[in-house]
Backbone as CSV, one residue per row, in Angstrom:
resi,resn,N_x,N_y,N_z,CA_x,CA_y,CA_z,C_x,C_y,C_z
1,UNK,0.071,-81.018,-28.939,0.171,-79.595,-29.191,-0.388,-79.299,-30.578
2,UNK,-1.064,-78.546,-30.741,-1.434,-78.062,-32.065,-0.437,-76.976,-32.946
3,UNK,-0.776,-77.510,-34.302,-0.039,-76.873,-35.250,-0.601,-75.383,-35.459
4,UNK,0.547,-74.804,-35.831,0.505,-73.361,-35.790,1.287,-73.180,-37.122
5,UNK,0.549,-71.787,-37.742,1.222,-71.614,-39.091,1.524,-70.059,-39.111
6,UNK,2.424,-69.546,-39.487,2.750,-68.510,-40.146,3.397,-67.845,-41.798
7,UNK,3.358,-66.507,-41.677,3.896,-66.271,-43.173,5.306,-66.236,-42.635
8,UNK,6.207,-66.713,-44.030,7.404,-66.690,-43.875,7.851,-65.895,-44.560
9,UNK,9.112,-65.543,-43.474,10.400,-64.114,-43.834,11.594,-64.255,-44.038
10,UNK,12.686,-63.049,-44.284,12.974,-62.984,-44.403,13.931,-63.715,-43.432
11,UNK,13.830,-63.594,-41.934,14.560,-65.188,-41.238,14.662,-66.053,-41.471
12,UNK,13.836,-66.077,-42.295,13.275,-67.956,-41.963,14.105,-68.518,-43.308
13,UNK,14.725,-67.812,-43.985,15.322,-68.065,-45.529,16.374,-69.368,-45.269
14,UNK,17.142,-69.482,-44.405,18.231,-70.798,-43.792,17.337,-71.626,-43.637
15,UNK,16.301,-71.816,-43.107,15.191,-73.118,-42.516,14.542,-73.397,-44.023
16,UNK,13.935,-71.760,-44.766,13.224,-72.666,-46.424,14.118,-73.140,-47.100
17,UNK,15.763,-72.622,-46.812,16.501,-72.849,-48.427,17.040,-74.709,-47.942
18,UNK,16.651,-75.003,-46.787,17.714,-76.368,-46.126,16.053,-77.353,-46.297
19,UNK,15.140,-76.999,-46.192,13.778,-77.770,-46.035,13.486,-77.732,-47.623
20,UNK,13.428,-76.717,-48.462,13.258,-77.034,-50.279,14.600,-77.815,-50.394
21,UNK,15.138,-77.930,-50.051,16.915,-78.922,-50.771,16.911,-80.207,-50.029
22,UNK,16.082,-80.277,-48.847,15.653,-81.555,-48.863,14.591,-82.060,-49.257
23,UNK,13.945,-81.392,-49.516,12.771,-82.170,-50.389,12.649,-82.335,-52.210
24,UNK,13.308,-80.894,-52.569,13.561,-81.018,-53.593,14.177,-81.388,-54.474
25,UNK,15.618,-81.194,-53.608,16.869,-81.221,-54.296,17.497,-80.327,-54.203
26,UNK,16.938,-78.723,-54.527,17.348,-77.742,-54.315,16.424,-76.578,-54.005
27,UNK,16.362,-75.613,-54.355,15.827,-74.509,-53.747,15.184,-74.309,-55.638
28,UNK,15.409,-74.911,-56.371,14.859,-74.378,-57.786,13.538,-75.304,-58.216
29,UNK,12.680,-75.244,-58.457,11.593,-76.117,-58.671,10.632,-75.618,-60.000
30,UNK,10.631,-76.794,-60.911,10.050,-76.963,-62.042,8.612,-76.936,-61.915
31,UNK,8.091,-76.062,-62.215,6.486,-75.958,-61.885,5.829,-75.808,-63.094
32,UNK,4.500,-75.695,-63.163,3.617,-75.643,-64.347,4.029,-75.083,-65.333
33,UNK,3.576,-75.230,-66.586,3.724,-74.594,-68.040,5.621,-74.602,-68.437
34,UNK,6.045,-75.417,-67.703,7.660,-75.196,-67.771,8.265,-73.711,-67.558
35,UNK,8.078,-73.647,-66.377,8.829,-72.669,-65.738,9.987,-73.162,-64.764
36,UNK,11.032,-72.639,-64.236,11.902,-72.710,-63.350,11.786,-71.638,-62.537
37,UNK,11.620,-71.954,-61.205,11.196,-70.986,-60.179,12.861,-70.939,-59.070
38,UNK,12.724,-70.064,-58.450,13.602,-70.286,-57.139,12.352,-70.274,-56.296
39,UNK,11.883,-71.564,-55.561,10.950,-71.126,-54.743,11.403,-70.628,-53.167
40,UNK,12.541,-70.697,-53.284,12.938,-70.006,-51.796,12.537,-68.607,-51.984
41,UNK,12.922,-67.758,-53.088,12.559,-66.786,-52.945,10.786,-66.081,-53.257
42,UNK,9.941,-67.378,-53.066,8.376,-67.058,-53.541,7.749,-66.340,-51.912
43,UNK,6.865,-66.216,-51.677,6.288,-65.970,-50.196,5.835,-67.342,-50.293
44,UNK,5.485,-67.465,-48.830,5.436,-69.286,-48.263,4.679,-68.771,-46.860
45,UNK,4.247,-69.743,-45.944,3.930,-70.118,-45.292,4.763,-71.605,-44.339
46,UNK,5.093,-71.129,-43.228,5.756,-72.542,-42.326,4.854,-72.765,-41.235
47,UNK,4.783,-74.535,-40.929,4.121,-74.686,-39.635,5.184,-74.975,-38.715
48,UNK,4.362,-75.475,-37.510,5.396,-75.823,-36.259,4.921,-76.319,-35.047
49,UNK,4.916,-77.340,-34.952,4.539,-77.999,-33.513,5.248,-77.706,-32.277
50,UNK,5.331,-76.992,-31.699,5.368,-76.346,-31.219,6.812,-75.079,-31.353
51,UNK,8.361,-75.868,-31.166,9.338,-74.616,-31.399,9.826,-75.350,-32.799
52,UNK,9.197,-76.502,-33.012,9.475,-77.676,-34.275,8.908,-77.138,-35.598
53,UNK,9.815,-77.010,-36.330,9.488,-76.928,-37.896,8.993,-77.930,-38.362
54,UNK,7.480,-77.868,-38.947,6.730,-79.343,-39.531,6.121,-79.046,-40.730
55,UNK,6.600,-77.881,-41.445,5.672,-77.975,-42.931,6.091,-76.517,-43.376
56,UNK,6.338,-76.963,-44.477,6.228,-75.655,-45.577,5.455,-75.365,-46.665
57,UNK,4.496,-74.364,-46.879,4.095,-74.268,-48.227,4.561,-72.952,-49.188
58,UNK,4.999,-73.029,-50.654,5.190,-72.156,-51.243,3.945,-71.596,-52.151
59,UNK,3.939,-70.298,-52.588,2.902,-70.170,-54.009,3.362,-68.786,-54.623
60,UNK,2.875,-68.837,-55.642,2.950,-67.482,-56.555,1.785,-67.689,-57.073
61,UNK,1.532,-65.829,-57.364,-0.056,-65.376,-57.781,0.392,-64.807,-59.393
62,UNK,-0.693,-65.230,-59.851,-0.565,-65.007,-61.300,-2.248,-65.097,-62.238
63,UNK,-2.034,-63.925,-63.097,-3.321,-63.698,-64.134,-3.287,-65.395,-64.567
64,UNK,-4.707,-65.815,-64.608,-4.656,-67.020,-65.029,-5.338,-67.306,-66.265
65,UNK,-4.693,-68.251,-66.405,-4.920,-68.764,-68.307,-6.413,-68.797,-68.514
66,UNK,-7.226,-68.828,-67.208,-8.898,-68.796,-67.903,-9.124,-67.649,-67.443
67,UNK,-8.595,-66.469,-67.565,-8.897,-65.257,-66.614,-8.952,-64.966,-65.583
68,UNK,-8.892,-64.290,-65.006,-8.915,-63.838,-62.899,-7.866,-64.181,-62.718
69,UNK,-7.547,-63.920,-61.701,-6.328,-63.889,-60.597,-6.279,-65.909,-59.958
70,UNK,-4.848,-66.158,-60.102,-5.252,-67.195,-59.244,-3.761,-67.525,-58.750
71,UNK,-3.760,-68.212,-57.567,-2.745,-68.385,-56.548,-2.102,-70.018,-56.629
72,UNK,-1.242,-69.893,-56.983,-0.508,-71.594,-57.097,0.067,-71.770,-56.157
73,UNK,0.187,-72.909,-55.614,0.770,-73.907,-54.563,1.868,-74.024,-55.598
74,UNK,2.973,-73.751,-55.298,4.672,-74.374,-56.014,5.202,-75.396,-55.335
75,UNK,5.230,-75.634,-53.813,5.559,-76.315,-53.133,4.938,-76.382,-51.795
76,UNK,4.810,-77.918,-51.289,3.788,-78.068,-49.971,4.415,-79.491,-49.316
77,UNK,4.934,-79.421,-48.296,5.616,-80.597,-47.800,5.234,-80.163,-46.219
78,UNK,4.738,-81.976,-45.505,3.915,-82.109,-44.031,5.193,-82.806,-43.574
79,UNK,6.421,-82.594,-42.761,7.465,-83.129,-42.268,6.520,-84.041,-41.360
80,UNK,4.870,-83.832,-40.685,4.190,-85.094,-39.304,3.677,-85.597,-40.205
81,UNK,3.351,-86.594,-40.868,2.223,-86.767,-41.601,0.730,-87.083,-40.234
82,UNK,-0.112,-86.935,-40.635,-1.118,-87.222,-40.307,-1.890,-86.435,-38.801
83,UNK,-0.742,-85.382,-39.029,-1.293,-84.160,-37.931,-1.984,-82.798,-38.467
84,UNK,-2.262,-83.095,-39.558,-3.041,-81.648,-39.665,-1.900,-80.151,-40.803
85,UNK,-1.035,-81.097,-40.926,0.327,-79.789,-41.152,0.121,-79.515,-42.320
86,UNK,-0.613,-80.412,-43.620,-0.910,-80.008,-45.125,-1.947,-79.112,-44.807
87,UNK,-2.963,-79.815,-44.309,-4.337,-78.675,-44.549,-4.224,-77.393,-43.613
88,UNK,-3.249,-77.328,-42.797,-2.966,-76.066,-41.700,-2.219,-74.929,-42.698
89,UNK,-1.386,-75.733,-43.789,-0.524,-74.328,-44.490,-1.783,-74.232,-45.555
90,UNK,-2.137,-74.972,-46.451,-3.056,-75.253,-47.592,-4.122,-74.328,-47.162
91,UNK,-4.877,-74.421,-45.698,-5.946,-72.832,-45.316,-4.914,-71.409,-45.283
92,UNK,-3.860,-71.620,-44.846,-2.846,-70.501,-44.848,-2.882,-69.646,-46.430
93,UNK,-2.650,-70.285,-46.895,-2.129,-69.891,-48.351,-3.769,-69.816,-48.908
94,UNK,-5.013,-70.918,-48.946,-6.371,-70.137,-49.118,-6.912,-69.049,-48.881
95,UNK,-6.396,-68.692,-47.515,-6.552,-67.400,-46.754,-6.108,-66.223,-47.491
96,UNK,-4.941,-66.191,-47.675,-4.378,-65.401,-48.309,-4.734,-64.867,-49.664
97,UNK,-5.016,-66.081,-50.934,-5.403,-65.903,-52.033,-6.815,-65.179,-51.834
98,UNK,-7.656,-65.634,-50.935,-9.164,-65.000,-51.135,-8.903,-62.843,-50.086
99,UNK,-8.095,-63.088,-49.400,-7.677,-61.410,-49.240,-7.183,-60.987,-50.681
100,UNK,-6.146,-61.686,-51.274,-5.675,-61.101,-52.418,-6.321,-61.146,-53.326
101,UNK,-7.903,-61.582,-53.568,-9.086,-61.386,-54.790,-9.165,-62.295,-55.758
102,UNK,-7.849,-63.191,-54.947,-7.960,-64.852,-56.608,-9.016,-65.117,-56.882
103,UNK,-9.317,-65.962,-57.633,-10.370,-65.992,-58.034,-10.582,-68.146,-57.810
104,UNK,-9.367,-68.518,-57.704,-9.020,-69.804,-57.668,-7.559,-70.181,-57.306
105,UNK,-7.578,-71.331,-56.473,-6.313,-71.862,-56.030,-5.596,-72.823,-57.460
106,UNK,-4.663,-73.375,-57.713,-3.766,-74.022,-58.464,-3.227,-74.647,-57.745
107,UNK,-2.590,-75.621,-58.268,-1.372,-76.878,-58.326,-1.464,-77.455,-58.909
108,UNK,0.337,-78.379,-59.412,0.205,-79.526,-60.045,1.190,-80.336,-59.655
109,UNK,0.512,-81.742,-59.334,1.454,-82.602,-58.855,1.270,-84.121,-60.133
110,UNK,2.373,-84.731,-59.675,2.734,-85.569,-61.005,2.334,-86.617,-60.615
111,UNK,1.574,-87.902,-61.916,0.721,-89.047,-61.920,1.256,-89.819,-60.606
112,UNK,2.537,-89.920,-60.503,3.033,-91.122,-59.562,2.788,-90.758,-57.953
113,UNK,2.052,-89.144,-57.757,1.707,-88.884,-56.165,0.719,-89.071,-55.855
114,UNK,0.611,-90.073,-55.611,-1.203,-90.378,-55.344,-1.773,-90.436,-54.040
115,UNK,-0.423,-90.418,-53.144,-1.202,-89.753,-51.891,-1.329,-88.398,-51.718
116,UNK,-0.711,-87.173,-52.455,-1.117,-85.708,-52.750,-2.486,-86.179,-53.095
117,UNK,-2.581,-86.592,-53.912,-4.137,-86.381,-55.393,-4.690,-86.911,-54.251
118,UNK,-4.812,-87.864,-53.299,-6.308,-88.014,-52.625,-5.883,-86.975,-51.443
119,UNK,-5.173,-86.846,-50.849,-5.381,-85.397,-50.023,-6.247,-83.947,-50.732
120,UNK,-5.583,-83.439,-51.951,-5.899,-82.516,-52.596,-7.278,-82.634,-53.070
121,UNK,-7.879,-83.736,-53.465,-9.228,-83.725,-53.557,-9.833,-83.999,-52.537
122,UNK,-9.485,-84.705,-51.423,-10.400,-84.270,-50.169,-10.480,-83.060,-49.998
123,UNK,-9.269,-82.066,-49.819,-9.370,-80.563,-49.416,-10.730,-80.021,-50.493
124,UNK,-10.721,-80.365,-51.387,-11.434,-79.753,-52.189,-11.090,-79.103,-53.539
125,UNK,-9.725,-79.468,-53.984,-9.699,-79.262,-55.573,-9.829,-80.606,-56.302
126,UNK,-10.229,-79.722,-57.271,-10.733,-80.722,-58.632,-9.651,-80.595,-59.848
127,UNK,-9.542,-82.070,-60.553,-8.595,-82.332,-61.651,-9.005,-81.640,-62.690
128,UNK,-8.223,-80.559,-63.345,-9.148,-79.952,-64.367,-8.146,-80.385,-65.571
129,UNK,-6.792,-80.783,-65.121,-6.361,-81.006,-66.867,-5.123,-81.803,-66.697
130,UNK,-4.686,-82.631,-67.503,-3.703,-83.616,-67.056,-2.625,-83.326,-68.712
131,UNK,-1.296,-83.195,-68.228,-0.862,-82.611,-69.232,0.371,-83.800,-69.611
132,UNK,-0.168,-84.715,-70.387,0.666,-86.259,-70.702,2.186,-85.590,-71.408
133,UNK,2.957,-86.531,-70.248,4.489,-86.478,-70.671,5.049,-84.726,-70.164
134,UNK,4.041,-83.838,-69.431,4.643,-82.788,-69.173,5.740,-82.640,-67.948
135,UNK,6.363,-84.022,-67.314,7.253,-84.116,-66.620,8.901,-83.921,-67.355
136,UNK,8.678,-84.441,-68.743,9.589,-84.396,-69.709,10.233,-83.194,-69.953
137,UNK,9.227,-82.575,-70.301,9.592,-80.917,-69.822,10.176,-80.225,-68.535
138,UNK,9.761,-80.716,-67.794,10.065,-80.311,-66.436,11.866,-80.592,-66.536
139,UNK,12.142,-81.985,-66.658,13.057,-82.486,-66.525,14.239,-81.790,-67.377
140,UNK,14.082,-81.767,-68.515,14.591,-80.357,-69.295,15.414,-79.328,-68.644
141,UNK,14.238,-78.783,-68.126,14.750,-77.288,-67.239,15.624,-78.229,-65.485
142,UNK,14.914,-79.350,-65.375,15.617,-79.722,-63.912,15.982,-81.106,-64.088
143,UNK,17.345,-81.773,-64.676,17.423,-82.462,-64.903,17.632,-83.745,-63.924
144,UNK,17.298,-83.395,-62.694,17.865,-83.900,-61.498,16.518,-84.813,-61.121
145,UNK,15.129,-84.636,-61.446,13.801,-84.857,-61.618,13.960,-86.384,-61.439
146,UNK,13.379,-87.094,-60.780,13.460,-88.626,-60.925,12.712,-88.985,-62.024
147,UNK,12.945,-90.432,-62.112,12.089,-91.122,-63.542,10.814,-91.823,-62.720
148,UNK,11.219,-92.381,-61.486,10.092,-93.373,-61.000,10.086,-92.900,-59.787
149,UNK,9.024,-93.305,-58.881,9.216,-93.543,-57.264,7.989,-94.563,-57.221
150,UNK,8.040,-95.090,-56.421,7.706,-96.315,-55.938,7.064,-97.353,-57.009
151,UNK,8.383,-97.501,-57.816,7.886,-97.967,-58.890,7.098,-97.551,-60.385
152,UNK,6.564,-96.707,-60.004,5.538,-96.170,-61.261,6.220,-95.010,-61.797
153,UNK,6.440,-95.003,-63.011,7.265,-93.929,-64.058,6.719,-92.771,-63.594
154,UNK,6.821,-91.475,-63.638,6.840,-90.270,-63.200,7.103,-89.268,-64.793
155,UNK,5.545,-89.166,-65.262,5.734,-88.591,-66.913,4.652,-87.938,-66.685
156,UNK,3.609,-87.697,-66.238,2.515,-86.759,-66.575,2.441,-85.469,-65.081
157,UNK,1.706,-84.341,-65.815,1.757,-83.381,-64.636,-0.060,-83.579,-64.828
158,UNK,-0.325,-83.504,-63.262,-2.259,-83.157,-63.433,-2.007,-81.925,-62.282
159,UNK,-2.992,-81.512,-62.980,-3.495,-79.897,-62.483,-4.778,-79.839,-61.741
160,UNK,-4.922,-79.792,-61.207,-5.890,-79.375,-59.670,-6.036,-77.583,-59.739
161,UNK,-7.598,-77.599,-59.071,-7.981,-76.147,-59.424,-9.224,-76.468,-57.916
162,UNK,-9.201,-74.938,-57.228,-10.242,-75.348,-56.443,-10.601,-73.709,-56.261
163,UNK,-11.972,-73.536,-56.889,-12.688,-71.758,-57.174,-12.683,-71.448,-55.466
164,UNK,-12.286,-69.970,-55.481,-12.223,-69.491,-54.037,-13.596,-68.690,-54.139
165,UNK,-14.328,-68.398,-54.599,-15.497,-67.752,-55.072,-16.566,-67.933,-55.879
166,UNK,-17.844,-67.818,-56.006,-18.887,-67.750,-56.594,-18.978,-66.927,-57.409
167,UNK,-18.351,-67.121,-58.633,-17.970,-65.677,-59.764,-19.525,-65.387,-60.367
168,UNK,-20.510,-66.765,-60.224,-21.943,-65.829,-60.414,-22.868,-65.037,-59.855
169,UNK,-21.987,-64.688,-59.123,-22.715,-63.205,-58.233,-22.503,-62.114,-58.762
């Protein structure tokens, strides 16, 4: 059966707040520049194989630090792996940013995910800035943050950027 994606509502708030608290921890998530988000309450995108919940993505749109509009990924979790459920919400949420005039997509995921970082650069963003020890920070605001996973310390945030447009036109 193929994956199917929609925007998520105001229903769907029991399924994001129980799917961010298992993945996260909780429904609060430490994102770029040290912020603390509730991402339950961001707009998102859910997939679903068929009546099956298989993926969530979160984002918030924001003036961006090099100018223009640009749309961050806060949170993106594939409950199938290897069915299509990252890049099914990841066009969801592209979709969206290029109606809403971004100018570029965002995220940042931390040194120790290195199966994100080769997904995310297949999709097509590029590493534009790696911000050493900015997990430290994170941890700060969310102290619940692990130190390691699979071994490898968990201290740097890298930032991924992928232009939704040809701004030299």
């Amino acid at each position: 059966m193929a994956i199917s994606v929609r925007a998520a509502g105001p229903a769907d708030l029991p399924l994001v707040t129980r799917a961010l608290a298992g993945s996260w921890g909780s429904t609060l998530v430490a994102f770029g520049r040290g912020e603390l988000v509730d991402a339950a309450a961001l707009p998102g995108f859910l997939a679903f194989d068929g009546d099956e919940p298989a993926g969530l993505v979160t984002y918030s749109e924001r003036d961006g630090a090099a100018g223009g509009r640009e749309v961050e990924v806060v949170t993106l979790d594939a409950w199938l792996p290897g069915r299509g459920v990252g890049r099914a919400l990841l066009d969801a949420v592209r979709g969206e940013a290029a109606r809403r005039g971004a100018d570029r997509l965002t995220l940042i995921t931390t040194n120790d995910n290195t199966h994100a970082l080769r997904f995310y650069q297949r999709y097509g963003f590029d590493l534009v800035a790696l911000r050493r020890h900015g997990v430290d920070a994170a941890r700060r605001l969310k102290p619940g943050i692990p130190t390691e996973a699979d071994g490898i310390p968990i201290r740097h945030e890298l930032e991924l950027q992928m232009p939704l447009a040809d701004r030299r036109r």
